[in-house]
N, C-alpha and C positions, 0 to 999 in steps of 0.2 A: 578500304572502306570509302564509299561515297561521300562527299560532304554533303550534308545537309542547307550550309549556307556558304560563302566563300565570302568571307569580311574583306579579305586585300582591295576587292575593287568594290566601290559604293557607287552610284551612278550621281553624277550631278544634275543639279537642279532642272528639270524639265528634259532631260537629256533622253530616255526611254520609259518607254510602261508597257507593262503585260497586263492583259484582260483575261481575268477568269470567271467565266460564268456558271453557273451552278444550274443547268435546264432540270437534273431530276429533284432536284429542291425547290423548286419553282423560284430562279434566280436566273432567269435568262440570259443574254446578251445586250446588251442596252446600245443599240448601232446608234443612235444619238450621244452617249458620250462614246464613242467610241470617231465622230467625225469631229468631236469637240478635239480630242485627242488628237486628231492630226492636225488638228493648225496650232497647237501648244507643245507637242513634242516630236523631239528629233526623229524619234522613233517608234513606231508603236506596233505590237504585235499582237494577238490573238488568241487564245485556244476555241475552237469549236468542234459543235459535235452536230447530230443528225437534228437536231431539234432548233439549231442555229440556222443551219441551213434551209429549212422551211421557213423560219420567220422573217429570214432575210428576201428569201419570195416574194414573202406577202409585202414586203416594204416597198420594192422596185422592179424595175423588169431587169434582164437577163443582158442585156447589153451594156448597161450601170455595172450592175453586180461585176462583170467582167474588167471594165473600166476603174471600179475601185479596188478590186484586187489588184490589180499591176501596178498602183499606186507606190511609188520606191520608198515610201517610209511606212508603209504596212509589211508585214507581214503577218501570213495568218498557217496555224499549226491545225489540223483534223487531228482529236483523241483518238488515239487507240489502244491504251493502258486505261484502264481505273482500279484502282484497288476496290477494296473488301475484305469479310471475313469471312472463312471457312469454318464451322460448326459441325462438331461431331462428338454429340454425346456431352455437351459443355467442354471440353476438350477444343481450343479455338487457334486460329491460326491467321496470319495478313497475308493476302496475296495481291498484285495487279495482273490483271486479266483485259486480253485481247486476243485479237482474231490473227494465228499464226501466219495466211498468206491474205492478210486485208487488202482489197482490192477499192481504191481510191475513186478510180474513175466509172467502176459497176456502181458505187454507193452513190454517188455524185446524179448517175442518170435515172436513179429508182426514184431521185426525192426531185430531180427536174420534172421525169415521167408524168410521179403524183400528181404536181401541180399544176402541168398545161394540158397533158395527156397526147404531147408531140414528141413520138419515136424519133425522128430523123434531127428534130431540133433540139433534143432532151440529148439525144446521142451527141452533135456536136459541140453543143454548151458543155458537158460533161469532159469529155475533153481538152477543151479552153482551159474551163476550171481547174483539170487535176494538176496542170505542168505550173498555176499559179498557189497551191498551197499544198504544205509538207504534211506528212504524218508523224505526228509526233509520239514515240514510245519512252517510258517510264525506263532508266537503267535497270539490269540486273547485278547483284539481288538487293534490290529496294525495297525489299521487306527486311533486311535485319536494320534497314536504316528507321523505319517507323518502330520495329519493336526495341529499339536503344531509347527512343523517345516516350515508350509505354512504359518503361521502366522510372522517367522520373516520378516520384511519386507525388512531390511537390506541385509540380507542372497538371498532373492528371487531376490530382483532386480539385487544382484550381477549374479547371476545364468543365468538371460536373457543377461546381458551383453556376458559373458562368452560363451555362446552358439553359440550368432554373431559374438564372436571373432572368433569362433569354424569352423561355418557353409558359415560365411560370411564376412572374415579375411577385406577385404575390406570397409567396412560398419561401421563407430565408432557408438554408440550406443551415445545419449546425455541423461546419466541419471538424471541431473537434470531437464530436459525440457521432457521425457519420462516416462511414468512410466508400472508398470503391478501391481495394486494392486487386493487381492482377500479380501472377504464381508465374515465372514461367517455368516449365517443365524441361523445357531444352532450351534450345537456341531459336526453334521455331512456334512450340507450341507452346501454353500460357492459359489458365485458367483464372475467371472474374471471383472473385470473392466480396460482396459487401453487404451493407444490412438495410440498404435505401430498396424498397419494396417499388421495381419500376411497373410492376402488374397494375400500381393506382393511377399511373400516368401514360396519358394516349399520348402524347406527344414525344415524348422521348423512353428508347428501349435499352432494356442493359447493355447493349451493344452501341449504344449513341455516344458513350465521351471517347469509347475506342476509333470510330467513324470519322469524329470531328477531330482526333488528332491526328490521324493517318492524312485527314485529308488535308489539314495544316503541313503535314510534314510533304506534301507532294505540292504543295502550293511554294511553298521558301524555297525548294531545290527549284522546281521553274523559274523564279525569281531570280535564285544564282546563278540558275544555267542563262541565264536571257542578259546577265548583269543588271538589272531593271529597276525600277520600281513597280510596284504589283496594284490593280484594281481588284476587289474580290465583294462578294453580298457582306454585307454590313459584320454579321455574324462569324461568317470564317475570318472574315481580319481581327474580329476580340479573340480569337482561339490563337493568332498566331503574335496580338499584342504579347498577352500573356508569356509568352517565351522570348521572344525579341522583339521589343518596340521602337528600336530607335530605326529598324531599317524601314519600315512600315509609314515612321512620322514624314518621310519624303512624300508618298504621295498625297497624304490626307493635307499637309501645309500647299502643297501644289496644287489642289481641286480650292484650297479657301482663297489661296489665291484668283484662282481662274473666277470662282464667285465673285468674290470683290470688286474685281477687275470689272467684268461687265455689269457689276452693279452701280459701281460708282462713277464708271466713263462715260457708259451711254444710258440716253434718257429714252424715254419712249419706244424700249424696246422690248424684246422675249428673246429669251434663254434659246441657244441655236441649240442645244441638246433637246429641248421641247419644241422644239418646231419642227428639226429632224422626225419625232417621231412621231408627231401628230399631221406629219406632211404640209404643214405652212412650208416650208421649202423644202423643195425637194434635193438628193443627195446629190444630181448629177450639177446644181447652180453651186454646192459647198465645193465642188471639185475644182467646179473655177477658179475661184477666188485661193484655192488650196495651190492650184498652181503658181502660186506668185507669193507662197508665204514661208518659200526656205530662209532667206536673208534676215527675216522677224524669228524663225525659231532660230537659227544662228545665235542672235541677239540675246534671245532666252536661254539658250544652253550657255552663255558667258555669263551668266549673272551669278553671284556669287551665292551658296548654299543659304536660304533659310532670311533671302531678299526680299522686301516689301516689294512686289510686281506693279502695284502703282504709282508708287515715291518711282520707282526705276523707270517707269513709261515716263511720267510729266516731267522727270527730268531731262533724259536724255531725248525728249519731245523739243525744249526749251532750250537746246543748244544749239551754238550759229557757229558757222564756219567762218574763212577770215571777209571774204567777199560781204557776206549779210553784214557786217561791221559797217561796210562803207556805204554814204548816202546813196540815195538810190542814181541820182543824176551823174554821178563818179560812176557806177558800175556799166549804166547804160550807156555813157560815153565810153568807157574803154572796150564792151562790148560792140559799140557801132564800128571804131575804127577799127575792131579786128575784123569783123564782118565784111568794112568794105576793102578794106585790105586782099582779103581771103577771095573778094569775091572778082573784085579786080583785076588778078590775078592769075587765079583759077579762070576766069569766064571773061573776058577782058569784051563782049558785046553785051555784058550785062552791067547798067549802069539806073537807071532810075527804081528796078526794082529791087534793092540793096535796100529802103525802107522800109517794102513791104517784107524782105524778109527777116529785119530784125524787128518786127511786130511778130512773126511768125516764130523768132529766134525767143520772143521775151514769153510767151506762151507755150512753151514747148520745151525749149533747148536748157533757157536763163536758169529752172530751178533747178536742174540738175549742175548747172555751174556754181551756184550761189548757195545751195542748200546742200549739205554733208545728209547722206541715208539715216533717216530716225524714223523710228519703229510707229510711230502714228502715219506714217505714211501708207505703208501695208493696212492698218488698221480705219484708218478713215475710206481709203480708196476701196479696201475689197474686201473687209471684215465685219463694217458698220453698217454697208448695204444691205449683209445676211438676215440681221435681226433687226433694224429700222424702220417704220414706217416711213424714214423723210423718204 
C-alpha cells in the first residue's frame, strides 16, 4: 500500500516547499511567491500544467524563463496524472488519468507556438525547456489510497461542512441531522447516499467533498514524496488541515514569518512577491541578487523549528568576531604591519605604495577580516535593493 504521508522525515524550518496550484479552479501559479520562495528556501519545487506555462509567457520572455528553470534550487514537475470520478449510473469510481505516451517537448512548442507564433524558435525553446523539467505521474494504484480516505467518515462529513463554510459562509451545516455517507460496493466502486439536496446549490455538486478529498489525498502524498513542506489555494489546505495539521503548520508559521520579517526590517518598501508580479522588478534582477543567497538560506535551514526569524536576524546581525572587539587603531596597526610585511616581501620594489593599499585593504579586504558572515549582509547588500526605493 502507498503511504499517504511518510511521518519519519518532517522537513525543517525553511529547508523545502512544493507549490501546487489549482489552474482549473482558478488558483493559478503565483510566480511571485514562487521567486519569494527561492531566496527563503533551500529548496523549492513546482507542479505545473498547460495553463502555468502560458502565464509564465505572458510574465517574461523566453530566455529568463530558461534561465530560471536551471536555477539549482528549483525544480519544476509538468502534471500528467489527475484524478476524478467515473459515473455510471450513480454507480462511482476514482481514477487518475493521463496521457499513456505524453510527449513533454510536442506540448511545450504548441503553447511557445501560441504565443510568438515562431516555428523555428518555438522548436528550439521547447527543447531547452523539456531536458529542464520532469513529468510528474501519480503511482499506481492511487485510487485504493483515496478510497481508504472516503471511508473515513468522520474526516468526510468534516470536508462537507468546511466547503459550506467555504462556498456558502452563511449556511451552518447541521451535522448531526445531515449527513453525506458513501457505500462501497467493492474495493473500487462506492455509491453517495445523503439527504443534503445539492440541486439548490450552484457552487458545490454531490461529487464536490469526494473531489476535495482525493484532491487532498494527491496533495500530502506530493508532499511526502518531495519530503516538503506544501504551498496550496487557501482552501485545499483547510481540506487537508482537517486530517493532519501539524505537517501543514510549517509552512503557514514560514510565510508569517517571511511577512514579518520584511514588514518589520525594511521601511519604505513593497512586497518582492508584488512587484514580481505587477513587474516593478523584473525576474531576471531577483536572479541576481538570488545568486549570492545560498550562504543566508544555509543560515535559515539551521535555525531551529518554530524560530522567531527576526529575534534570529538582529541577533545573529549583532554579533562580532574576536578582531571587531579590538579598537580600531590596534586592528589597523596589526593590519598595516602585515600588509607591509607581505608586501615587502612578496614585491620587495614596492615601497611607498603599501599606504595606498592598506586604504584599499581597509575598504575591501578589512571587513571580511574583522566581520564573521551574518545574514544582514546578503540582506542589506542584494535583498534590500529588490524592494527599496533607497
Amino acid at each position: 500500500m502507498i503511504d499517504l504521508i511518510d511521518f519519519k522525515y518532517l522537513p525543517s524550518m525553511f529547508e523545502s516547499i512544493i507549490m501546487r496550484p489549482n489552474s482549473d479552479r482558478n488558483y493559478p501559479l503565483d510566480y511571485g511567491q514562487l521567486i519569494e520562495n527561492l531566496f527563503f528556501y533551500k529548496n523549492t519545487s513546482v507542479h505545473i500544467g498547460r495553463a502555468e506555462i502560458k502565464s509564465l509567457f505572458d510574465l517574461t520572455d523566453l530566455d529568463v524563463i530558461i534561465e530560471l528553470l536551471k536555477h539549482h534550487s528549483l525544480n519544476v514537475y509538468y502534471n500528467n496524472s489527475h484524478t476524478g470520478i467515473i459515473n455510471k449510473d450513480e454507480i462511482r469510481s476514482v481514477d487518475s488519468f493521463g496521457l499513456s505516451n505524453f510527449d513533454l517537448e510536442k506540448e511545450l512548442y504548441q503553447e511557445s507556438f501560441d504565443h510568438g507564433k515562431d516555428a523555428l524558435k518555438s522548436k528550439k525553446f521547447a527543447k531547452k525547456l523539456s531536458s529542464l523539467i520532469k513529468v510528474h505521474e501519480l503511482p499506481q494504484p492511487f485510487n485504493l489510497v483515496m478510497n481508504e480516505q472516503l471511508k473515513d467518515d468522520v474526516f468526510r462529513n468534516r470536508v462537507v461542512a468546511e466547503m459550506f463554510k467555504n462556498f456558502y459562509p452563511d449556511i451552518q451545516v447541521q451535522q448531526s441531522s445531515q449527513y453525506y455517507n458513501i457505500e462501497f460496493l467493492n474495493d473500487i466502486e462506492f455509491k453517495i447516499h445523503t439527504n443534503i439536496d445539492f440541486k439548490q446549490y450552484d457552487k458545490i455538486s454531490i461529487d464536490g467533498p469526494v473531489l476535495a478529498i482525493i484532491n487532498g489525498c494527491e496533495d500530502l502524498h506530493v508532499m511526502s514524496e518531495n519530503k516538503s513542506e506544501i504551498s496550496l489555494p487557501e482552501f485545499n489546505s483547510r481540506i487537508i488541515r482537517l486530517k493532519i495539521n501539524s505537517a501543514l503548520e510549517k509552512r503557514n508559521n514560514s510565510q508569517v514569518e517571511i511577512d514579518g520579517f520584511n514588514e518589520k526590517i525594511f521601511k519604505n518598501s513593497w512586497a518582492l512577491r508584488e512587484a514580481i508580479n505587477s513587474r516593478t522588478l523584473l525576474i531576471k534582477g531577483a536572479l541576481r541578487a538570488l545568486e549570492k543567497a545560498e550562504k543566508y538560506k544555509d543560515w535559515l535551514q539551521d535555525l531551529p523549528d518554530n524560530s522567531d526569524l527576526m529575534y534570529e536576524y538582529l541577533n545573529a546581525a549583532q554579533e562580532k568576531s574576536v578582531l571587531e572587539g579590538l579598537p580600531g587603531k590596534t586592528i589597523r596597526f596589526f593590519i598595516f604591519n602585515t600588509i607591509g610585511v607581505g608586501l615587502g616581501v612578496v614585491n620587495p620594489i614596492i615601497g611607498i605604495p603599501a599606504g595606498i593599499a592598506v586604504a584599499a585593504f581597509d575598504t575591501f579586504i578589512l571587513d571580511h577580516l574583522i566581520k564573521s558572515w551574518t545574514p544582514n549582509q546578503f540582506i542589506e547588500k542584494h535583498y534590500k535593493p529588490l524592494i527599496t526605493n533607497d
